[in-house]
Each structure stands twice: as C-alpha cells, then as structure tokens.
GUSEBA-778198 format. One line per field, with one value per residue (C-alpha): residue in three letters; x, y, z. Coordinates in Angstrom, 1 decimal. Layout:
// GUSEBA-778198
res	[ALA:...]
X	[X:...]
Y	[Y:...]
Z	[Z:...]
***
This chain:
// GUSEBA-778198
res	[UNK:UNK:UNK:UNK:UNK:UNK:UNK:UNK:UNK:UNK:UNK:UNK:UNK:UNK:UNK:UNK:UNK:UNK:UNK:UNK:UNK:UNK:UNK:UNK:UNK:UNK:UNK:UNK:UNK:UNK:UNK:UNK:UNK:UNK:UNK:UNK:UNK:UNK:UNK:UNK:UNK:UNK:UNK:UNK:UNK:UNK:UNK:UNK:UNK:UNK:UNK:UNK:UNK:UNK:UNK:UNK:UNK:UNK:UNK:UNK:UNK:UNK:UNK:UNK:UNK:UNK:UNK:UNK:UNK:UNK:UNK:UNK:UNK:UNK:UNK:UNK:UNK:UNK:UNK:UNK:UNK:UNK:UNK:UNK:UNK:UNK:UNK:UNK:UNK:UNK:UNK:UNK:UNK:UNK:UNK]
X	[30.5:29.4:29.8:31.9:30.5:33.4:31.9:28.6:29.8:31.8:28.3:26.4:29.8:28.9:25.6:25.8:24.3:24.7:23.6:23.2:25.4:22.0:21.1:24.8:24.1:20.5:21.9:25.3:22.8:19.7:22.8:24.1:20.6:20.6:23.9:22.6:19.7:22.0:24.1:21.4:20.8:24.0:23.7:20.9:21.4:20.4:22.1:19.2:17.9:18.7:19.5:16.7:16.7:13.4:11.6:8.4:8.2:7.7:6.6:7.7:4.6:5.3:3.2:3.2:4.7:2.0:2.8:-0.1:-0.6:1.0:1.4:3.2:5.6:3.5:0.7:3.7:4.8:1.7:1.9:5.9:6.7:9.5:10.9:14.0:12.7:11.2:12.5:11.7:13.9:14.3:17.0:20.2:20.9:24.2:27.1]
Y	[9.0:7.6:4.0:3.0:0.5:-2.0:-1.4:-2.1:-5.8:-6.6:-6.2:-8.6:-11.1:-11.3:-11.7:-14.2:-12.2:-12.2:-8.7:-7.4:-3.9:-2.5:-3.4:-2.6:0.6:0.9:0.0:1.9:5.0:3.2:2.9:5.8:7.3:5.9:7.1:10.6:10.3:9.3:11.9:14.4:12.8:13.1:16.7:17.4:18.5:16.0:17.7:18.7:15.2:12.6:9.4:6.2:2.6:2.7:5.1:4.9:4.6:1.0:-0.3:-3.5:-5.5:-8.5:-10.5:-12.5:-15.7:-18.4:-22.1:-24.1:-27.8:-29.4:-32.8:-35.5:-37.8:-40.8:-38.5:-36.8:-40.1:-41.8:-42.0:-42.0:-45.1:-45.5:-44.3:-45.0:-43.4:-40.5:-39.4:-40.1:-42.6:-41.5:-42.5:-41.2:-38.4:-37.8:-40.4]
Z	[0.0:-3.8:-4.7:-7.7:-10.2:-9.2:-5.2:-6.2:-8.5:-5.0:-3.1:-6.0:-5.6:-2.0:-2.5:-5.0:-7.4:-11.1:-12.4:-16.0:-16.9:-16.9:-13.1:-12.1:-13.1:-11.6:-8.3:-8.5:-8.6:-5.8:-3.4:-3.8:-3.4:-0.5:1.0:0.2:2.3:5.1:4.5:5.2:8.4:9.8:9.1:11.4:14.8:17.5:20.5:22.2:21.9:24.7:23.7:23.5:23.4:21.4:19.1:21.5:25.3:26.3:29.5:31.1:32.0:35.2:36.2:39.7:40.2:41.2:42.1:40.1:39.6:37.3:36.0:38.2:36.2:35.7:34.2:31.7:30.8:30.5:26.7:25.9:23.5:26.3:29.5:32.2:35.3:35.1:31.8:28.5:26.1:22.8:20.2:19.9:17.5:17.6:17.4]
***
C-alpha cells in the first residue's frame, strides 16, 4: 500500500503540523518506506512459530505477605495542619 501526497497532508492536519512542499514530499516517501518494510514482514512465514505475549521469557517474581508495624493514627496525624477524627481535613477542590 503507498501513501498519496494528499494522505500524508491529512496525517500533518491531524497532527497539527504545518509542512513545507519539500517535507511533504520527504515524508510521502519515509512513510512509504516504512510500509514497505512492513510489507516484507507480512510476507514471512511465522507458522511454525507459537504465539507470545513478550519477545523474552519473563518470570513473575511474589513475594510473601508480612503484617509489619505501622503507624497508629495519632502518630500519622501528628503533623496535619487539621484533622476530624482520624482523617485529615483539607480544603475542598471541587465545588
């Protein structure tokens, strides 16, 4: 599939871009460049080849789940400007 020019100034209106004629016709013939390229690549033949997630193996790394110490609510609050419980008070952001 090759790009027209008028494809490639619909691309640059939706990108907001502005190009010269001479980058128009630089990237008329970098993007279609670049569909050739993927064109070879749906030519080769990936039958054989199972299907991946990833392009390397990955392994999953867990960790146990320990109960620690943590603060209590006084020592959280200890240094909130102001608080209504055990939460802090903060101004309103939305009306």
């Amino acid at each position: 599939m090759r790009l027209t020019r008028e494809e490639v100034e619909h691309v640059a209106l939706l990108g907001r871009l502005n190009p010269t004629e001479e980058d128009l016709a630089r990237y008329t013939d970098q993007l279609n460049n670049i569909l050739d390229h993927f064109a070879q690549l749906k030519e080769a033949d990936t039958s054989s080849i199972a299907g991946t997630t990833t392009a390397v193996p990955m392994l999953n790394v867990n960790r146990v789940d320990e109960n620690v110490a943590s603060f209590t609510p006084d020592e959280s609050l200890q240094n909130a400007p102001e608080r209504v419980h055990d939460l802090f008070k903060v101004p309103r952001v939305v009306e």
